[in-house]
N, C-alpha and C positions, 0 to 999 in steps of 0.2 A: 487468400485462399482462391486456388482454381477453380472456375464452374463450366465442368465439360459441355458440349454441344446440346447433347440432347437434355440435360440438366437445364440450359438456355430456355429452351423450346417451352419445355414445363413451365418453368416460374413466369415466363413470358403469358401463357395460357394461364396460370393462375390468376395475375396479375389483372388480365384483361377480364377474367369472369368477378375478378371483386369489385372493378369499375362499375363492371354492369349493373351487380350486386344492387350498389350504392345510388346508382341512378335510378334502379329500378325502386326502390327503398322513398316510398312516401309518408311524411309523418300526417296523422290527424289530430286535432285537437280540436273537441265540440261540445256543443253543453243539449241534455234534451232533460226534458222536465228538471231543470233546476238543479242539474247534477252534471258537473265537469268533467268531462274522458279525454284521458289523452292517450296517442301510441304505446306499447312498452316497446322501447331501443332496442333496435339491431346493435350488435357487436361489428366492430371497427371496419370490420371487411364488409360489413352490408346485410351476413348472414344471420337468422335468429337462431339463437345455439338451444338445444334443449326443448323445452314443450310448446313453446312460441314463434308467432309469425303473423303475419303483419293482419291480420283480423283482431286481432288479440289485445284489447287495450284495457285500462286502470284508471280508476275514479280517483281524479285530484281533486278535488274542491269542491266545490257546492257555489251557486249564481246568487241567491238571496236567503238570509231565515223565513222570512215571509212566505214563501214559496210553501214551506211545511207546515201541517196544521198538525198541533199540539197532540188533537183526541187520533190521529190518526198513525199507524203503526208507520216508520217509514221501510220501504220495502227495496232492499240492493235487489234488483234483477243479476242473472248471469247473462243479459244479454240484452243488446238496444240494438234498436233501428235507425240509424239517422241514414238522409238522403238516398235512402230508397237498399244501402246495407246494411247488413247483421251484422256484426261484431261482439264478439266474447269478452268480459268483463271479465277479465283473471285478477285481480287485486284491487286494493282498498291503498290508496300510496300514502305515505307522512301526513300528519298533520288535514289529511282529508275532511273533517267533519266536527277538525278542531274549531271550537268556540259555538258549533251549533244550537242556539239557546230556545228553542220551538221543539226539537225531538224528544219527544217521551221514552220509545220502542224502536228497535232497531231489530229488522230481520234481514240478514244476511245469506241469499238463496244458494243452494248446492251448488256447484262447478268452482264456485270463487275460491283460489288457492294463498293467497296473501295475502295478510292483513301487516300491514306497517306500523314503524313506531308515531304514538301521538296520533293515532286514527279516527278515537274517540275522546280524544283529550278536551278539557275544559265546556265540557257541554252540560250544563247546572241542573237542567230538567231530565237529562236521562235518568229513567230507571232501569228497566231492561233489553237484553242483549242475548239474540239468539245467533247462535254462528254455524256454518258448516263443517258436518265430516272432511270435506276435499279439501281444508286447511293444512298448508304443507310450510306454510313461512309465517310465523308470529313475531314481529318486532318487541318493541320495550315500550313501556307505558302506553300502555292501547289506551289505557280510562284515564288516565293523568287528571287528579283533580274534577273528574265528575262525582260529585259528592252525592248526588243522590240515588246514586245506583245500586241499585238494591239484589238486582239479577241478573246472572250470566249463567247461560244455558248451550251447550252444546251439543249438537246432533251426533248420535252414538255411529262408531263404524271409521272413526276415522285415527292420525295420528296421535289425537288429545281428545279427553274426555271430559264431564261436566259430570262427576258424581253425584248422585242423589241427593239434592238439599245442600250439595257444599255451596253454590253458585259461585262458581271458581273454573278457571282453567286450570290440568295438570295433566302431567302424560311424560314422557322420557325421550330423549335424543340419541341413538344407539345402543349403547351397551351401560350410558352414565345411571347413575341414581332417579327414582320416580321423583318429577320435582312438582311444587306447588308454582305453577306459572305466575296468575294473575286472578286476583280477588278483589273486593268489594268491603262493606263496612258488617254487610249480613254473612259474610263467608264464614264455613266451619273447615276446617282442615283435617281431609279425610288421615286415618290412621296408618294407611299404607304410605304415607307420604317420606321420604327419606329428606328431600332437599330443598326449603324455599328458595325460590331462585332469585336472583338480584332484580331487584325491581320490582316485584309482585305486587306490591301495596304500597309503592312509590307515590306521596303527593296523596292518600285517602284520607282528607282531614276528617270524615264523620268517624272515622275506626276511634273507638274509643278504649276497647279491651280486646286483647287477645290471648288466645291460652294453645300453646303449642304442644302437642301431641306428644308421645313419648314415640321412639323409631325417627325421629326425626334429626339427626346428623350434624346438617349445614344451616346459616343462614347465609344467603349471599348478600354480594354489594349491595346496597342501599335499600334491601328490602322493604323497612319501613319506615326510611327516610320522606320526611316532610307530612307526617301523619302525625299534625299540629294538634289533635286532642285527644291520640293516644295517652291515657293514665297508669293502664297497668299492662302487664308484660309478661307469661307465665312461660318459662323455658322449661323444657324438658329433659330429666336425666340424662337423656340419651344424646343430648348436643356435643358436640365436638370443636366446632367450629363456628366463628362469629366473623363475619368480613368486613372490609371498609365501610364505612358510613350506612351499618345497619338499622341504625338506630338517628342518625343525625336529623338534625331542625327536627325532636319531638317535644315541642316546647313545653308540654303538659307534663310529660314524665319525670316523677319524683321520686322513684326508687325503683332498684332489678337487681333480680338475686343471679348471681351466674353460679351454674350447677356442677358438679362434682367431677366430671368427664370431659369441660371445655379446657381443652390442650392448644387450641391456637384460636387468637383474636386480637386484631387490630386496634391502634390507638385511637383515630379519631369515628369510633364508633358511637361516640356520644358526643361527635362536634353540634353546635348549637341547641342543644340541651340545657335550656337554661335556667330551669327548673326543679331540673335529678341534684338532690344533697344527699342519697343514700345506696352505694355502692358494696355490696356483701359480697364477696366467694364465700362456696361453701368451705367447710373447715378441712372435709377431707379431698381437698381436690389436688393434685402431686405436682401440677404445674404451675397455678395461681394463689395468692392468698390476697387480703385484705386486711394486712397486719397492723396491730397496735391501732386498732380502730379508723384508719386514715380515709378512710370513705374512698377509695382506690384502688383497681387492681395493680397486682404487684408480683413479676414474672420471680419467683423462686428460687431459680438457679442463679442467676446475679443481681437479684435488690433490685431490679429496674420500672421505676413505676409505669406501667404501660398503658391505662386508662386514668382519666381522675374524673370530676365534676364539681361543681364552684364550693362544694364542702369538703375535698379534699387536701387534708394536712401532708405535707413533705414531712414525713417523722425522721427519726435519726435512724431508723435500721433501712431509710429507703438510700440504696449508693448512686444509683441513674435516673434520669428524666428521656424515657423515650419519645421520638419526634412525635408531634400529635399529639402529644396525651391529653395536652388542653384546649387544642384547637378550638377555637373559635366558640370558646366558654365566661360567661361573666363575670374572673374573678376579679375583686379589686386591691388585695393587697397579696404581695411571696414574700415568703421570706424562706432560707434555706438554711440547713442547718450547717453546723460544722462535717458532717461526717457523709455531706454529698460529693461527690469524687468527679459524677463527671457532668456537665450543663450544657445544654445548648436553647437557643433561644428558640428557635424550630418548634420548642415543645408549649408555646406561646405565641403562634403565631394566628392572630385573629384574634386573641384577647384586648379589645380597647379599651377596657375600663379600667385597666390597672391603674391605679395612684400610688401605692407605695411600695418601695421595695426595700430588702435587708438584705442581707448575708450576715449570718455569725461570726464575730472577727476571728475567732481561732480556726474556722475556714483554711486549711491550707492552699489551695490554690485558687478562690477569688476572694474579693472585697468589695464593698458599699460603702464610701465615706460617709459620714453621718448624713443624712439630708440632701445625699445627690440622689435616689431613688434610681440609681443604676447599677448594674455590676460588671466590675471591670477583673480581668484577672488580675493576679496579685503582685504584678509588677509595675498596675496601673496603664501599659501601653493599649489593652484591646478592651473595646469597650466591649460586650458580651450583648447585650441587655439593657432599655431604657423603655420609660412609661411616659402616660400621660404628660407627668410634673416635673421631667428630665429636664437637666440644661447637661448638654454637652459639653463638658470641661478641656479647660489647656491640656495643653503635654501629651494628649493619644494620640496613636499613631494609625490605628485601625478601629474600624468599626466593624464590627463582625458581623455574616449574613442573621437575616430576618431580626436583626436588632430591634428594629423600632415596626416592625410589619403591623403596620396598623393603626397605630397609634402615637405618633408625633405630632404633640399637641401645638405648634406655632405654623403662626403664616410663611413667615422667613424663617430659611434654613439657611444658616449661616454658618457652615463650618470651618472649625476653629485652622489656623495654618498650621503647617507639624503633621496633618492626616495625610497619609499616604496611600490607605487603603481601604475600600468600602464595599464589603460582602454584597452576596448575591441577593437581592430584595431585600434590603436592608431595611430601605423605607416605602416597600412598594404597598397598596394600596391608602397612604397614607392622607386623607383627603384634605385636609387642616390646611397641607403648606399650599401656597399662592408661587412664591419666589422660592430657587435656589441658588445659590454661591456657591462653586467649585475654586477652594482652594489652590494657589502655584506649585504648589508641595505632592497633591496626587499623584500617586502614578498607575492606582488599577481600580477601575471603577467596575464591580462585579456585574453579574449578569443581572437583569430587569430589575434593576436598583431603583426607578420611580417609575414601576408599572403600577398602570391603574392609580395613578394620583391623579383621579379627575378632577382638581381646582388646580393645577399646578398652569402659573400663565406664563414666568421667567424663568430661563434660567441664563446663569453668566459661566460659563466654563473660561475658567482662570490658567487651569493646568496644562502642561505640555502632551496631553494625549494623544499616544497613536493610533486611538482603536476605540470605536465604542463599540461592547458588549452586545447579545444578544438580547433583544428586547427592554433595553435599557428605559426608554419612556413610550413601550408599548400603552396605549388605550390610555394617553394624559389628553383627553379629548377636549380640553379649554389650551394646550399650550399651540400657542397663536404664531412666536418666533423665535426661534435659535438663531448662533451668530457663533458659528463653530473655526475657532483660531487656528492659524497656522499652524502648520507641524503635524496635526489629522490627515492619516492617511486611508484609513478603511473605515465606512460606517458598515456596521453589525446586521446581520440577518434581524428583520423587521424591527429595529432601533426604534421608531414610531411608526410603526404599523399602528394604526386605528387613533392617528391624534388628526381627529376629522375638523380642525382648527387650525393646522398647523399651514400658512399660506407663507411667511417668510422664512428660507432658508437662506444663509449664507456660507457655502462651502467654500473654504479658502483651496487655493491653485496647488497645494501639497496631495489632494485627494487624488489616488490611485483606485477604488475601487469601493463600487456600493453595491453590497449584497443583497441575496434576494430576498425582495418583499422588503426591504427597509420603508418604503414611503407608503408601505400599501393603505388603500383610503386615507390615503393626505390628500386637500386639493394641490399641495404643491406638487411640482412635476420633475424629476430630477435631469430630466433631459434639459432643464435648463442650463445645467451644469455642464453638460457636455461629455459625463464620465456614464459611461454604461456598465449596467447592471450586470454582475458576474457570481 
């Protein structure tokens, strides 16, 4: 494209004023009574875009607990002195005040408009929490895990309100639903409430009961995920909706009735629930049941189990196992019946304590031979599925993804020759194996196939591979050395990313190309190689 003359002159003049911008542009970072400030960033040009500018900084951190005394309220000023300037205190950043174990009270003075995610995370002694109207930016898990907070109070007039006695954030984003933000183990959930929002009561292990409001719609993501002595659960008619991992790691909870009007929810909303053995829909509800007592929800329109929990039965009217269903639940024996049509292993992914497996032989399209504790389809070539007590047999040719996700009970993996193929996380988090053996016979090794096998220390790659996958042995943070054979010609966008072990590589002289982030935190260095990152 042409840039006429006086078009020059301009961007030339631009140019020179964002230099200046930028030089002109000094960061501070300072600590006064025991509390860490730093600048909040200019934008790229140097300029602060919007309500900030270079007076204008945010509380990172804290110097000492010590510093704090227990009986005394701690007090965010909107403004410090240091060396002989004022500066404006506009936010509360990440993780600021997380772990602070001396603070009781926390009052947060008017002008502060941010508060970030993990603010007040992990702080044991907190009870109360007073915040400003001039809040304009609320992150996620502000209290993460301060279990004894008992109060949160809002000062009236602003974007979010503190209803009378709820001790609760809530307030609305445009034109969306009134949502329930962020509560406590004493919260009561005001009646006008339409939406808990994802993460509200993420990590509040003292919440023991709660009873949700009727008018109330949604739950979001992870609402009450990791609210480890949650026991009981009261939904209300009027729910609609249940989202991802609303419910996950409540390790307490042992039963929930899902209500007559929920029309959409997610499978792994009772992952790590290891507890729950009673699962009802109500009778009249048009899109859910819990049929033939299976302790599972059960989508309606085509048989698909879409929840379970470690008491639920696969009966013969269920046709599908949706992905999730089991996530990351303690069963230890499946068995499926003849009249399930369609399987994937996905729906078991995270379950390690499986020991036994079946399939009914009249099954038309898989099979269990007596005592292999696997399932393979019915021609015998893919294996599907194995447990703890699996040996991988002769004669397959694929291992299909999340087969073994989690639970491959042996040190050496040794598979068998004849395998050609092995799904996407087959055996990824699988921490048992030490040693693998790659087969002459491979020829596609799926994506992050041994992510997250932290005890994995060997591996011997046999086969003629052109290519390793995306994340192939991402976070195997003990494998120490590979010795990658000829004929490799591309390593895979972050292949070992995070194997913080990994000092010997051997790339043979066939490698064209290593993608990015492949060696990211390795101490190896790929520029020893000679082949840059593309």
């Amino acid at each position: 494209m042409k840039v006429r003359p006086a078009y020059k002159r301009i961007l030339f003049s631009a140019f020179c004023l964002m230099a200046l911008c930028v030089q002109a542009y000094e960061k501070v970072h300072f600590t006064e009574n025991g509390l860490v400030y730093s600048s909040v960033l200019p934008a790229a040009c140097g300029h602060y875009l919007g309500r900030h500018d270079s007076t204008d900084v945010i509380i990172c951190g804290y110097e000492s607990p010590e510093r704090f005394a227990p009986e005394q309220p701690l007090q965010i000023a909107y403004s410090v002195i240091h060396d002989g300037k004022t500066y404006n205190v506009v936010g509360i950043g990440k993780e600021a005040f997380a772990g602070l174990h001396t603070v009781e009270k926390i009052i947060v003075e008017e002008g502060i408009e941010e508060l970030n995610s993990y603010a007040f995370a992990l702080m044991p002694n907190l009870k109360s929490v007073r915040l400003p109207s001039t809040l304009n930016s609320l992150g996620s898990y502000m209290f993460y895990e301060s279990n004894n907070l008992t109060e949160i109070l809002m000062n009236p007039g602003g974007s979010w309100i503190s209803p009378d006695g709820s001790n609760a954030i809530t307030g609305c984003e445009g034109d969306s639903r009134i949502l329930f933000i962020a509560g406590c183990s004493t919260s009561k959930i005001p009646t006008f409430i339409e939406e808990i929002d994802e993460n509200a009561f993420c990590g509040c292990q003292s919440l023991e009961r709660i009873v949700i409001p009727e008018g109330v719609i949604k739950i979001g993501d992870g609402a009450f995920s990791g609210c480890t002595n949650l026991k009981e659960v009261i939904l209300p008619e009027s729910l609609e909706e249940i989202y991802s991992g609303a419910f996950s790691d409540c390790i307490s909870l042992k039963s929930i009735f899902i209500p007559k009007n929920v029309s959409r929810l997610y499978g792994d909303m009772f992952e790590g629930c290891h507890q729950l053995s009673s699962i009802v829909v109500d009778k009249d509800n048009p899109t859910y049941d819990s049929r033939s007592h299976c302790n599972g929800i059960v989508r309606k329109s085509d048989s698909t189990l879409v929840a379970a929990c470690k008491a639920t039965v696969i009966t013969k009217d269920i046709k599908r196992l949706d992905i999730d269903c089991f996530s990351d639940i303690n069963i230890h024996s499946l068995r499926i019946p003849k009249t399930l049509e369609e399987f994937s292993a996905w729906a078991f992914a995270g379950c390690k304590e499986i020991d036994e497996i079946s399939v009914d032989p009249k099954n038309p399209n898989y099979m269990s031979p007596e005592g292999s504790n696997i399932i393979l389809t019915k021609d015998g070539k893919t294996l599907l599925m194995g447990c703890r007590t699996s040996e991988i047999p002769e004669g397959i040719e694929k291992i299909g993804a999340a087969a073994f996700y989690g639970r491959y009970p042996n040190r050496l993996l040794r598979l068998p020759e004849g395998v050609k193929e092995i799904g996407r996380r087959a055996f990824a988090y699988c921490n048992e194996i030490n040693n693998v053996v790659i087969p002459s016979s491979l020829t596609s090794l799926g994506e992050a196939v041994f992510e997250e096998c932290h005890n994995l220390y060997t591996v011997q790659i046999l086969a003629p591979l052109k290519k390793t996958e995306y994340a192939t042995f991402r976070n195997c943070k003990n494998l120490v050395s590979i010795n990658i054979p000829e004929g490799m010609k591309v390593i895979g966008y972050h292949t070992f990313d995070g194997c913080s072990n990994l000092k010997n590589v051997h790339l043979p002289s066939t490698i064209e190309e290593i993608e990015i982030d492949a060696f990211r935190d390795c101490p190896y260095s790929q520029m020893q190689s000679g082949v840059a990152s593309k």
